[in-house]
C-alpha positions as CSV (number, residue, x, y, z in Angstrom):
1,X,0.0,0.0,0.0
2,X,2.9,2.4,0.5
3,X,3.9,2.6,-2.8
4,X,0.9,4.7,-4.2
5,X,-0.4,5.7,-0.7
6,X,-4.3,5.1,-1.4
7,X,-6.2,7.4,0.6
8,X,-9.2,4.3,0.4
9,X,-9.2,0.6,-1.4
10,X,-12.2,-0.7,-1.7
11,X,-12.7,-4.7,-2.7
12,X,-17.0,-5.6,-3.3
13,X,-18.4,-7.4,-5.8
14,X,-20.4,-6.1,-8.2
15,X,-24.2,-4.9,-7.5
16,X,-22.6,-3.9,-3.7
17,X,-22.5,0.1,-4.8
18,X,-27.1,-0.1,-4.6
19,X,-26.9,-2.0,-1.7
20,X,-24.4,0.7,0.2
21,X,-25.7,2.8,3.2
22,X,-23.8,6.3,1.4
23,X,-24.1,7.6,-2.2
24,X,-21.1,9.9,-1.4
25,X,-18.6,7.4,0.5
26,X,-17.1,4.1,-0.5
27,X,-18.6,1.3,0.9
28,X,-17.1,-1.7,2.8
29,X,-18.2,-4.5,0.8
30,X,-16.2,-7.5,1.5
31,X,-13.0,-5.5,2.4
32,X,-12.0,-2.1,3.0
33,X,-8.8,-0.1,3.1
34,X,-8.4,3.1,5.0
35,X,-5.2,4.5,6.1
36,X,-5.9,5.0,9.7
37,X,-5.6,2.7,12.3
38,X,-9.0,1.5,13.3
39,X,-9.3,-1.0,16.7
40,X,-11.6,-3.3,17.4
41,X,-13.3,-1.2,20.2
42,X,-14.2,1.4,17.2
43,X,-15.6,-0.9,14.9
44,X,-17.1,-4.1,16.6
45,X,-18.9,-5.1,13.6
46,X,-16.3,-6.2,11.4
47,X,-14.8,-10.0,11.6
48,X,-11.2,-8.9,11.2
49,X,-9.6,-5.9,11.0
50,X,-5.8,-6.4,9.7
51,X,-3.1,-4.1,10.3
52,X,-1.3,-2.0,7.5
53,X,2.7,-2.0,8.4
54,X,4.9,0.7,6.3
55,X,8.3,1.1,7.7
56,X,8.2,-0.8,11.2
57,X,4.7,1.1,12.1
58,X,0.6,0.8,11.1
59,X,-0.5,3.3,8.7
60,X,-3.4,1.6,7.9
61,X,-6.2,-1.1,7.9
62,X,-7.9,-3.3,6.2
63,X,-11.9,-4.0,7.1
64,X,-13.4,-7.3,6.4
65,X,-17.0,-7.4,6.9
66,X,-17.3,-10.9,6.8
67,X,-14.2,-14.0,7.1
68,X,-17.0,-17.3,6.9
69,X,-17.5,-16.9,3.1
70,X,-17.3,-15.0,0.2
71,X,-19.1,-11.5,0.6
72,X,-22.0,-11.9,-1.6
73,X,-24.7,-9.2,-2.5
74,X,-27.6,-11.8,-2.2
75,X,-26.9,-12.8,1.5
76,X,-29.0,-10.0,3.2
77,X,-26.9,-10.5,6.0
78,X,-23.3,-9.8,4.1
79,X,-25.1,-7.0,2.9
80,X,-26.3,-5.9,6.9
81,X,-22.9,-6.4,8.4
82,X,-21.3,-4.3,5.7
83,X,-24.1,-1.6,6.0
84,X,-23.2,-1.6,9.9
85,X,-19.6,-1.0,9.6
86,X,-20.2,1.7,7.2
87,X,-22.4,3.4,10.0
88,X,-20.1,3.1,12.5
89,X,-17.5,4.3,10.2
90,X,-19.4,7.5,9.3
91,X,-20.3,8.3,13.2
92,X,-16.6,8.0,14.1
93,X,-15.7,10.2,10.8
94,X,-13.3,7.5,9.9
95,X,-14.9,7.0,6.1
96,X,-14.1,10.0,3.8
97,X,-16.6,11.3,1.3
98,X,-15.6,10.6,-2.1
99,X,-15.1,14.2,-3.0
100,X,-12.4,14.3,-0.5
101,X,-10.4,11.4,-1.7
């Protein structure tokens, strides 16, 4: 991730964008990149949250929304855990809007 420095990565299948709780933010999906480092205690929702290392230190983390199967756009409860992460993200102003990115 350090080599372009992504400001947000986002990894959801197609379809996910209609299903997404914001119209102006990315949207976890399956996975989710910021470059912050987000604990568990900030985001209970997600199944695994997986640390970013550049040079010895975090910088960022990855977001998975769900670990038991592929994320998939007709499980309405892929689509619920994603949709709860998001809102979490957005009360804690950890997601940026897209025209900040």
């Amino acid at each position: 991730m350090a080599a372009f420095n992504p400001l947000v990565v986002e990894a959801s299948p197609d379809g996910y964008f209609d299903k997404q709780v914001f119209d102006d933010k990315p949207g976890v999906g399956w996975m989710l990149y910021l470059p912050k480092v987000i604990t568990q205690q900030q985001v209970p929702e997600a199944r695994a949250l997986i640390p970013v290392p550049a040079k010895g230190k975090q910088t960022g983390t990855i977001i998975v929304s769900v670990t038991d199967a592929p994320f998939s756009v007709d499980n309405p409860e892929h689509v619920a855990i994603a949709n709860r992460i998001e809102i979490r993200l957005v009360d804690q102003d950890l997601l940026p809007a897209y025209v900040d990115i």
